[in-house]
Steps between C-alpha positions, in 0.01 A plus 500: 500500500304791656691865541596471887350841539190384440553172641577754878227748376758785543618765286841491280641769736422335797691516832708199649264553794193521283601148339553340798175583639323412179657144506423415879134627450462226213740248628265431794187565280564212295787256761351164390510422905238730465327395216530102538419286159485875335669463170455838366607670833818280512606622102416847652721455769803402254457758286481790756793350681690458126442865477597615830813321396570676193389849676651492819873426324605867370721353264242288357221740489764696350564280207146439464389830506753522183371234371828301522281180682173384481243479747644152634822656536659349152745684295303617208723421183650760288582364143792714294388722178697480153482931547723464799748321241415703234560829717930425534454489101296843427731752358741298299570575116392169280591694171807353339662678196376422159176285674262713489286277697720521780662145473820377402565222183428233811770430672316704790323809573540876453641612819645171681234304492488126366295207488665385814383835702147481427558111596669569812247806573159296457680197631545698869173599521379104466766367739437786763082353478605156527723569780231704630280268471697245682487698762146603534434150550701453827250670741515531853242345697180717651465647833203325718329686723358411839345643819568321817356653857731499827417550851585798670776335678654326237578860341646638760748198663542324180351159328526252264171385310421250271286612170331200258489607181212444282731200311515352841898611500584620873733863569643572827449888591754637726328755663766762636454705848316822407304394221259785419139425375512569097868337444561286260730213483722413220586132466763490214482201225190376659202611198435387176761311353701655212474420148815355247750527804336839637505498895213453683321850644489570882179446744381852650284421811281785576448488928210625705557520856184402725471779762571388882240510766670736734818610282497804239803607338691813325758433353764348769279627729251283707208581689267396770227538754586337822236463775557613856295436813428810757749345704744484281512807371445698899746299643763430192520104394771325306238327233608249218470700149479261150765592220536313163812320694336415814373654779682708733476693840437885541475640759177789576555753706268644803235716388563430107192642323276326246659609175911495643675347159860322598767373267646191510808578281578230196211274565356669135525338158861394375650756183571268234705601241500496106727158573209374712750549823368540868545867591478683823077467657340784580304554826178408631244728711273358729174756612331446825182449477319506850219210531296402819391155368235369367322390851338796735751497811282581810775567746680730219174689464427506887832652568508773255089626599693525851825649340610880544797575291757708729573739173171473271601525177285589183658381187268686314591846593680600131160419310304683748680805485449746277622533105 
């Protein structure tokens, strides 16, 4: 399997930050939504999502950047050495008077040692790789990787959303409040399946949230433009104003300019917790933004030709003074 550095196109010392943006970049270059009946472009997609993975885990890129697991995330084996044996031995005496070849008349050897040490010595070292390799042969199975798109809306209040698999298997993706665009899901026991009684690995759904036609957000913040007529905003209105729960009234003052930003406190995005609780929303702000419609009103344009403010204003007086 390729080096997941590669695979991202980022360097060995590379930010969390720089990995993430690496992996959307290429995630929606090669989304087989994108590139229907694409083969290639779908393998790409795996593997850049497989290395995300690996990259975006610290522990993992840990191991792997010791070279404790390979580039699918398996434990790379270790196998034991006869010097590691042979190092508890160094140091002893195998002389044993009148021998001068060190050994003894064969009832065992100079120093303590016998036929049945060397056997029990060499005899370790094959159990411990038979019981190691037992155990190298119960493997967990693999993460998948997906990337599944949300509306705007179904980040913010909360969703569930079914994902087909490419074996036609179906997942259910709970969708907590305040999902954040870049998250990724974690469905345990739902990837590969394990090998020799290994469990099976987890399902990591990447999400993109779609952006919203009149909503932007920071954060728990949310923001929008709302539209005002003249009337409205001279004479003060109490206007209907869209929030991701449902629209509400506020209420406009008299003579609120075009620009006047109001809060509408916890009508913002849900906090959600490392336990995927609902937290406390934060708030919404709503901007005026004065419009006189989109059809020429003659009586509106008769009356102010004919119109003589009491106190003429000039709301351009600061940029026509003087620096």
């Amino acid at each position: 399997m390729e080096d997941p550095y590669v695979i991202l196109g980022v360097a060995r010392d590379a930010s969390q930050d720089d990995i993430r943006r690496a992996y959307l970049a290429l995630a929606k270059a090669h989304h087989p939504d994108l590139n229907p009946g694409d083969a290639k472009a779908e393998e790409r997609f795996k593997a850049v999502a497989a290395a995300n993975g690996l990259l975006s885990d610290a522990e993992k890129r840990g191991r792997f950047d010791r070279g404790e697991i390979d580039p699918s995330g398996q434990e790379r084996p270790t196998r034991p050495s006869y010097r590691d044996h042979a190092e508890t031995a160094r140091g002893r005496r195998y002389s044993h008077a009148g021998d001068p070849a060190g050994f003894d008349d064969g009832e065992g050897m100079g120093g303590g040692w016998s036929a049945e040490d060397f056997s029990g010595l060499f005899g370790s070292i094959f159990n411990t790789d038979r019981q190691k390799a037992g155990r190298s042969g119960q493997r967990r199975g693999r993460d998948e990787r997906y990337a599944l798109e949300i509306a705007f809306l179904e980040a913010v209040n909360g969703a569930t959303r079914r994902l087909t698999l490419p074996d036609g298997r179906t997942l259910d993706v709970r969708i907590a409040p305040g999902t954040d665009d870049g998250a990724v899901l974690r469905l345990r026991g739902q990837g590969g399946e394990g090998r020799d009684g290994g469990g099976a690995g987890d399902a990591l759904i990447a999400v993109t949230v779609a952006p919203h036609p009149f909503f932007t957000r920071d954060g728990q913040t949310i923001r929008l433009d709302v539209p005002v007529t003249l009337r409205e905003a001279a004479l003060g209105a109490s206007i209907s104003v869209p929030t991701p729960g449902g629209p509400v009234r506020m209420r406009v003052p008299p003579h609120s300019d075009n620009g006047a930003e109001f809060r509408l406190r916890g009508r913002g995005v849900p906090a959600t917790g490392g336990d995927g609780a609902e937290g406390v929303a934060g708030d919404l702000f709503a901007t005026l933004r004065l419009t006189l419609g989109t059809e020429p009103d003659a009586a509106l344009d008769a009356f102010l030709r004919d119109w003589t403010p009491e106190r003429p204003a000039n709301p351009r007086r600061m940029m026509e003074e003087p620096a």
